[in-house]
C-alpha positions in Angstrom: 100.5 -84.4 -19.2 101.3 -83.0 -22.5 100.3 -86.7 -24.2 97.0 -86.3 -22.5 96.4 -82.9 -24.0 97.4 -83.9 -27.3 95.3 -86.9 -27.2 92.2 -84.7 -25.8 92.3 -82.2 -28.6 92.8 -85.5 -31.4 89.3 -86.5 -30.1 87.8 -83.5 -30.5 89.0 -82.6 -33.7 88.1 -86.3 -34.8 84.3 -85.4 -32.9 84.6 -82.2 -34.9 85.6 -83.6 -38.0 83.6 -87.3 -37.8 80.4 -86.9 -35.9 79.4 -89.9 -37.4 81.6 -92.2 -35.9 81.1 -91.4 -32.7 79.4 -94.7 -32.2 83.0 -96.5 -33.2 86.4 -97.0 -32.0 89.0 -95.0 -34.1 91.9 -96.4 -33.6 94.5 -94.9 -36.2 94.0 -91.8 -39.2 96.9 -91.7 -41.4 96.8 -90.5 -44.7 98.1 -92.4 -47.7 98.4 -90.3 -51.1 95.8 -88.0 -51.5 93.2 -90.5 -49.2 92.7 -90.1 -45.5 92.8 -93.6 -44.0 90.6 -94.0 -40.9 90.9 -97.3 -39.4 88.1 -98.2 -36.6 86.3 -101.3 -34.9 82.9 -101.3 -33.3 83.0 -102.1 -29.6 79.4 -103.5 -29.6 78.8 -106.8 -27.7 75.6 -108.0 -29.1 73.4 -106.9 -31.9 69.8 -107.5 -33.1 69.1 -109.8 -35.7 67.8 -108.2 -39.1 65.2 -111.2 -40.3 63.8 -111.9 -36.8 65.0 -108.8 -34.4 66.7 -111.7 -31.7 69.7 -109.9 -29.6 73.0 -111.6 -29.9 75.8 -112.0 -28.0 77.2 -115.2 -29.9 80.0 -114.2 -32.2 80.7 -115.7 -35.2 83.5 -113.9 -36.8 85.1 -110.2 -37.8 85.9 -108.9 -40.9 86.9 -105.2 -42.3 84.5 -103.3 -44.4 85.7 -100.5 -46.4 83.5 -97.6 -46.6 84.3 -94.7 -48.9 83.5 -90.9 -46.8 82.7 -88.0 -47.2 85.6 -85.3 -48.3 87.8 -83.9 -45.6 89.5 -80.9 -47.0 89.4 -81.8 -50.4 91.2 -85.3 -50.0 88.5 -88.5 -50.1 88.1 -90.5 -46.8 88.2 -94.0 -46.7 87.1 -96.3 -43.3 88.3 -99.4 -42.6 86.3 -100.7 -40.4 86.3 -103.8 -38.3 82.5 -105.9 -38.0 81.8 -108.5 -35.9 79.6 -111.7 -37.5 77.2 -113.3 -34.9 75.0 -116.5 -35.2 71.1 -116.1 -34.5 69.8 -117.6 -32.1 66.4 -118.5 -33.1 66.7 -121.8 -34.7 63.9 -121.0 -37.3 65.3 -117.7 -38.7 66.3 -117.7 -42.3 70.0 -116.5 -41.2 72.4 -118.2 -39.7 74.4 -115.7 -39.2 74.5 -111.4 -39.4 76.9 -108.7 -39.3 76.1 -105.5 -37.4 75.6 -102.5 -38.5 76.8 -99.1 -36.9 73.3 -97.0 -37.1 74.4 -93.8 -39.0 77.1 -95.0 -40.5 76.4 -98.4 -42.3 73.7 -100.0 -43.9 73.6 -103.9 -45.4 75.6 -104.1 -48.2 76.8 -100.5 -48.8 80.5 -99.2 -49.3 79.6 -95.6 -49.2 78.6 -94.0 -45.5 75.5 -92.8 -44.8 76.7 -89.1 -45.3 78.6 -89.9 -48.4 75.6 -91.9 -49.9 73.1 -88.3 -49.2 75.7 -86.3 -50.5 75.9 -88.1 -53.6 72.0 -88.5 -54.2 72.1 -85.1 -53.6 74.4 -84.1 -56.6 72.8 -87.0 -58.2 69.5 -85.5 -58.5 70.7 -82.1 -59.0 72.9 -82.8 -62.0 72.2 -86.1 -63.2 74.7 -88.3 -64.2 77.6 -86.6 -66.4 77.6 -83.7 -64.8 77.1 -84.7 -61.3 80.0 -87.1 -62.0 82.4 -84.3 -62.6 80.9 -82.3 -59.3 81.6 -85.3 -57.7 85.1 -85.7 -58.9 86.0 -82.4 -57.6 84.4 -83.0 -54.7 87.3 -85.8 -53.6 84.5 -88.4 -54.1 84.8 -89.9 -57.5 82.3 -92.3 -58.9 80.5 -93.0 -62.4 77.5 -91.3 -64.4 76.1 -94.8 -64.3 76.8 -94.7 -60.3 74.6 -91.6 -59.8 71.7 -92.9 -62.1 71.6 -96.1 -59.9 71.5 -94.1 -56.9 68.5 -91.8 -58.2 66.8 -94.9 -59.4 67.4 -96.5 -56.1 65.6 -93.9 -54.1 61.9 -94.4 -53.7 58.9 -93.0 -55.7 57.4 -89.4 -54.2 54.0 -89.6 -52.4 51.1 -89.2 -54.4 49.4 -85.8 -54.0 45.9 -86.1 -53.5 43.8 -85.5 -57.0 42.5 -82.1 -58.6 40.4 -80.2 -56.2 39.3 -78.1 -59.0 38.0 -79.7 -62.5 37.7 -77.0 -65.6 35.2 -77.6 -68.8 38.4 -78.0 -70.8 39.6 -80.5 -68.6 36.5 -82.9 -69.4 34.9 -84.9 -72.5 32.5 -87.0 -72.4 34.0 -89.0 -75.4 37.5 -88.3 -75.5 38.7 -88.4 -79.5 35.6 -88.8 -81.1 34.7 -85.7 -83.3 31.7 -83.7 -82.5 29.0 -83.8 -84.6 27.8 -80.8 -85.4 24.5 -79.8 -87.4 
């Protein structure tokens, strides 16, 4: 009885503490040094295809990605977590094969979680790169000036804002660095 209590209140504290992966298996947190180790494994049994959107159930291999998290009590968080490979179906799709993603937690190619990845454009665009590099540090999330400039570079342009509703005389010429001629 007391197990089941124990393991009850190590849910919710891990619910509490990692709402984003909800959507995956934790299966051990240990910590080793100053990083909080969080093994997991999705427990998905198909996935979409990215080029041509095909469900699949056909799997092709697993393999662990590690994803750096965001800081839990000032130590860094680091998931090891264990992806499935499946072959597409559709025999004219450009891939072969595809790993899932975990929406809210992964995206295609990225070793930073969704929440770490915000928090870090965040300071990013806030500080820029030497600064926000030493934030960051302190933060238990250590990367690189050059790190954060990518990430700001990465993000896409702002909408453009519809023109001038107003136009003012000096705003206008009719011939724009010529000299006037005056009599």
């Amino acid at each position: 009885m007391i197990t089941n209590i124990c393991s009850v209140l190590i849910k919710e504290l891990l619910a509490v503490l990692f709402p984003h992966l909800a959507g995956v298996c934790v299966d051990e947190v240990f910590r080793s040094g100053a990083t909080v180790q969080v093994r997991a494994r999705t427990g998905t049994v198909k996935a979409a295809c990215p080029a041509c959107g095909t469900p699949s159930q056909r799997v092709h291999s697993h393999y662990v990605r590690r994803l750096s998290d965001t800081a839990v009590g000032g130590q860094e968080v680091l998931v090891h977590l264990r992806v499935h490979r499946f072959f597409c179906r559709t025999s004219t799709c450009t891939k072969a094969t595809f790993a899932e993603q975990v929406p809210g937690l992964t995206v295609r190619y990225g070793r930073r979680s969704i929440r770490a990845a915000r928090a870090l454009q965040a300071i990013a665009l806030a500080l820029g790169g030497r600064a926000g590099a030493r934030l960051a540090d302190r933060l238990a999330a250590s990367v690189s000036r050059m790190t954060l400039i990518r990430l700001i570079r990465a993000l896409p342009d702002p909408a453009l804002q519809a023109g001038p509703r107003v136009l003012g005389v000096d705003d206008f010429a009719l011939r724009r660095g010529t000299p006037t001629a005056r009599s």
